[in-house]
C-alpha positions in Angstrom: -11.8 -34.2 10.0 -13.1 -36.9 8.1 -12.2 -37.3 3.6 -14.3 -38.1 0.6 -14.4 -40.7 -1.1 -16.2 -41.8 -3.8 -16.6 -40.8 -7.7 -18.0 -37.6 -7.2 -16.3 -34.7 -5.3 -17.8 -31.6 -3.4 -16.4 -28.8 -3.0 -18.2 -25.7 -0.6 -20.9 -25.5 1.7 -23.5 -27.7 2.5 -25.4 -27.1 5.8 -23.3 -27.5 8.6 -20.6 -29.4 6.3 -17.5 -28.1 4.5 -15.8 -29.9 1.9 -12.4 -28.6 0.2 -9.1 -29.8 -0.6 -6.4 -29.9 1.5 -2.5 -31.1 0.7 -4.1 -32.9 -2.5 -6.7 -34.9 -0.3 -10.4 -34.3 -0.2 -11.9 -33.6 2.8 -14.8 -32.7 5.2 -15.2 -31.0 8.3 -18.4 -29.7 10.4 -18.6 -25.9 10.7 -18.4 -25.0 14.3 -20.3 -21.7 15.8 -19.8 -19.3 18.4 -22.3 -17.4 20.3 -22.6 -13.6 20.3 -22.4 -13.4 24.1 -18.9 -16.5 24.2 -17.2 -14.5 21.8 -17.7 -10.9 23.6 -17.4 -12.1 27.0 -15.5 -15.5 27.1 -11.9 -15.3 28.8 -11.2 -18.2 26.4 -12.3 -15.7 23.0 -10.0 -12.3 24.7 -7.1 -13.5 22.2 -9.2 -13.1 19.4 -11.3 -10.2 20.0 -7.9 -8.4 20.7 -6.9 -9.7 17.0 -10.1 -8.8 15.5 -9.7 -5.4 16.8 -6.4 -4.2 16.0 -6.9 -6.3 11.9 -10.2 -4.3 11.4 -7.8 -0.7 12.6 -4.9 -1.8 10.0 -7.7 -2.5 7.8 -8.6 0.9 7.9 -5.5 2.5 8.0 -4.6 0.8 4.8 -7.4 1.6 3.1 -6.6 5.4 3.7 -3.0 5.0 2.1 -4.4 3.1 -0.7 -6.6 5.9 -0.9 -4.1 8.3 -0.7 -2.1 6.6 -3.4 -4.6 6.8 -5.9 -4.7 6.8 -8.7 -1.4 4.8 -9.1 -2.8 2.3 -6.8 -4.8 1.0 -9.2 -2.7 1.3 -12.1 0.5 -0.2 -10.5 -0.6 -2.5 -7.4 -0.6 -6.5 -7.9 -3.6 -8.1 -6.9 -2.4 -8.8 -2.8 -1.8 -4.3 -2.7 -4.8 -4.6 0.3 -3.9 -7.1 2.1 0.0 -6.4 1.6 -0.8 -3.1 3.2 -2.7 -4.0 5.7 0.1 -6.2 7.4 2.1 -3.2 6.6 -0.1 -1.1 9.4 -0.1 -4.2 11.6 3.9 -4.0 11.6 2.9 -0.1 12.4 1.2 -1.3 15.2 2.9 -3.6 16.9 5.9 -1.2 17.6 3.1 0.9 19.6 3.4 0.0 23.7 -0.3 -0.4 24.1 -2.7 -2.7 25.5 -3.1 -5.3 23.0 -6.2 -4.9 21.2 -6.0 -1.2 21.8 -3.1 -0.4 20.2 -2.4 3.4 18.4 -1.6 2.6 14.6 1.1 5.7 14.3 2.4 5.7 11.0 4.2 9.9 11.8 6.5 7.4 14.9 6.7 4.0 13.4 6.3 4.2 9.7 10.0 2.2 8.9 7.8 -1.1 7.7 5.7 1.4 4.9 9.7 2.6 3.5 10.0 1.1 0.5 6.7 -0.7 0.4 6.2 -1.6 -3.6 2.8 -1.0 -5.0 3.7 -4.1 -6.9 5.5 -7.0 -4.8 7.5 -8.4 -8.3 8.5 -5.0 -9.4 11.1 -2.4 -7.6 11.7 0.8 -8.2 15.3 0.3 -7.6 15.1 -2.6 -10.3 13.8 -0.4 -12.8 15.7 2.7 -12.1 19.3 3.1 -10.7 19.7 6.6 -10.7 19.7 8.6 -7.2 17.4 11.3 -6.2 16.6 13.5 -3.5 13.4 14.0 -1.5 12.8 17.2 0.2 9.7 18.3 2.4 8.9 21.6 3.9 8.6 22.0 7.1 4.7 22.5 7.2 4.9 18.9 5.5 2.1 19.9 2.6 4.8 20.1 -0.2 6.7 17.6 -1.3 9.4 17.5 -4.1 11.8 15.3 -6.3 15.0 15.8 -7.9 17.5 14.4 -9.9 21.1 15.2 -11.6 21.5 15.2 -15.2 21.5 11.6 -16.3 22.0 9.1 -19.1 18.8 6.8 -19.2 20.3 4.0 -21.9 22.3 3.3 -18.2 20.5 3.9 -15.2 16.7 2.8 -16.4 16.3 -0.9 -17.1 13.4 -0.1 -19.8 10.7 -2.7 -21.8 11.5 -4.2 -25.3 9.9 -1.5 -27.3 10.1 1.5 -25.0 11.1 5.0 -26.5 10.0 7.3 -23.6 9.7 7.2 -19.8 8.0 9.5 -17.4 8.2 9.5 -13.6 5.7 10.2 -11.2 5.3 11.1 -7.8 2.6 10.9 -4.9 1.8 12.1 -1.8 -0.7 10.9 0.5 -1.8 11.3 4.3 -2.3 8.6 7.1 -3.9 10.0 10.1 -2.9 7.8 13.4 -5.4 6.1 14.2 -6.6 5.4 18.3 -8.9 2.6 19.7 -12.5 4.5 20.6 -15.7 2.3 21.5 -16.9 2.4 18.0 -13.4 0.7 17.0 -10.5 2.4 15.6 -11.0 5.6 14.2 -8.2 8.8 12.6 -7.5 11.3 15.1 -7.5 14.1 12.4 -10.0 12.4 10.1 -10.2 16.1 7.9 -6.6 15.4 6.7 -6.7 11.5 6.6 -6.4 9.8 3.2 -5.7 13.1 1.4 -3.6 13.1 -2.0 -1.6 15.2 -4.4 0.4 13.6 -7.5 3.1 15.1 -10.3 4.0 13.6 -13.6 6.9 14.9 -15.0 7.3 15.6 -19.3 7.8 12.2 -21.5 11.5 11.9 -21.3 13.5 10.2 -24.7 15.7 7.1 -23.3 18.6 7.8 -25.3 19.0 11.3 -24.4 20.1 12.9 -21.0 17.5 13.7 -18.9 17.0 16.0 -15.6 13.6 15.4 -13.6 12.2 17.3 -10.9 8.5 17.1 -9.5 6.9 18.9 -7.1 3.5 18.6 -5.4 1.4 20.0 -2.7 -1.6 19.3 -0.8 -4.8 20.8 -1.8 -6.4 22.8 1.2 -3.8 21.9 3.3 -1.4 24.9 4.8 -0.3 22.3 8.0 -0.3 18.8 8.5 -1.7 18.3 11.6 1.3 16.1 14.1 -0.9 13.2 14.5 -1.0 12.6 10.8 2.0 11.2 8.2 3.3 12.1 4.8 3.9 9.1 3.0 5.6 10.1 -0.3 5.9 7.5 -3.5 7.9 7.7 -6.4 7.1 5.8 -9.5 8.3 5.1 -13.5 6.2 4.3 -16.8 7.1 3.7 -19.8 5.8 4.7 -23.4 6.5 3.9 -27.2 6.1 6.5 -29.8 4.5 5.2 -32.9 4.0 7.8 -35.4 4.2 11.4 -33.0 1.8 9.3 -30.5 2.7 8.2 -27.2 1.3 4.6 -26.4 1.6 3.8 -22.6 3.5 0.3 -22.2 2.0 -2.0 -19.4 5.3 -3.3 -18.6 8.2 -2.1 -16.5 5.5 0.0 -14.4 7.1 0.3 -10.7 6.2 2.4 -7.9 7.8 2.4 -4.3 7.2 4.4 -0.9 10.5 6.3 -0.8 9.5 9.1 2.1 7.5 9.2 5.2 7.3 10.9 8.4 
């Protein structure tokens, strides 16, 4: 690896050169390259093929709870959501007893490392809201629902400067397990993968008692299959009535996985 020097600094791509920064220093390196044919039949490249395999079926995975989790995904993940839950699915993986490279991702067996995933990394759930809750799903897993004693809000909800309502919401989605084929990884019950259902519950005042309960179920669905998971989130916004209408506040948002299986 060899370093600028000079008045003038590069930075990208030229030919077979790279030039970046590294620890503060400027520096250069030569790209190297690996044949079609090393990397798919070199003992040497097994390591990574195996890697590149079972990343590309987390990928994938992830992408289908993303999915799933729409359309709070989008309104509540930080800007790492993908690649956080990608590692989430490798984490998935790795508890499978496989041949490396070939591994099942089972979210229905191993889904501990997606409990209490945030959709935001900064922002809990928990932090937001201290007041406990129950989740209960029926036994054809399709139906999901939320509730909550009566409870004082001005103490259990940590709310944004400004904030005169809250609402909660809740969402399920579906993860398929997902088996090593010769075209890569691919869902075992791809009809029922990435499916979603969500429920919002009424604007609730913060200085007055309040007693949620959501429920939800899955379009379509009468049985989820037993090579597919539930994966069930629970999330809080926040809102500020000025003049009978309810502006939506961007902070305080949190979402978290509290149910799967």
């Amino acid at each position: 690896m060899g370093r600028q020097r000079g008045a003038i600094r590069l930075e990208g791509r030229l030919g077979e050169l790279c030039f970046y920064r590294l620890n503060g220093k400027d520096v250069v390196r030569r790209i190297g390259t690996v044949s079609r044919a090393h990397y798919e039949q070199s003992e040497s490249m097994a390591r990574v093929r195996e890697n590149a395999a079972e990343f590309s079926g987390a990928s994938r995975a992830g992408k289908a709870l993303r999915e799933g989790l729409q359309p709070y995904a989008n309104e509540m993940g930080d800007t790492y959501l993908s690649g956080r839950l990608n590692g989430a699915m490798m984490r998935v993986m790795q508890q499978d007893n496989g041949m490396r490279g070939k591994r099942m991702i089972s979210v229905v067996n191993h889904g501990a490392p997606l409990l209490g995933f945030r959709l935001n990394k900064e922002r809990s759930l928990e932090a937001v809201m201290n007041q406990p809750y129950s989740i209960q799903v029926n036994g054809a897993r399709n139906e999901a629902t939320m509730a909550m004693s009566t409870f004082e809000p001005q103490t259990m909800v940590k709310a944004p400067k400004g904030a005169s309502h809250f609402r909660l919401m809740m969402a399920m989605a579906t993860v398929s397990n997902y088996s090593y084929t010769n075209e890569g990884y691919e869902p075992l019950h791809a009809a029922q993968n990435g499916l979603r259902a969500q429920a919002e519950s009424a604007a609730f005042l913060l200085n007055a008692p309040a007693t949620p309960l959501l429920s939800a179920t899955l379009p379509g669905v009468a049985l989820l299959g037993a090579d597919v998971a539930l994966v069930v989130a629970l999330g809080i916004r926040f809102y500020a009535e000025v003049n009978g209408a309810m502006n939506e506040l961007n902070d305080g948002k949190a979402m978290d996985v509290v149910w799967v299986g």
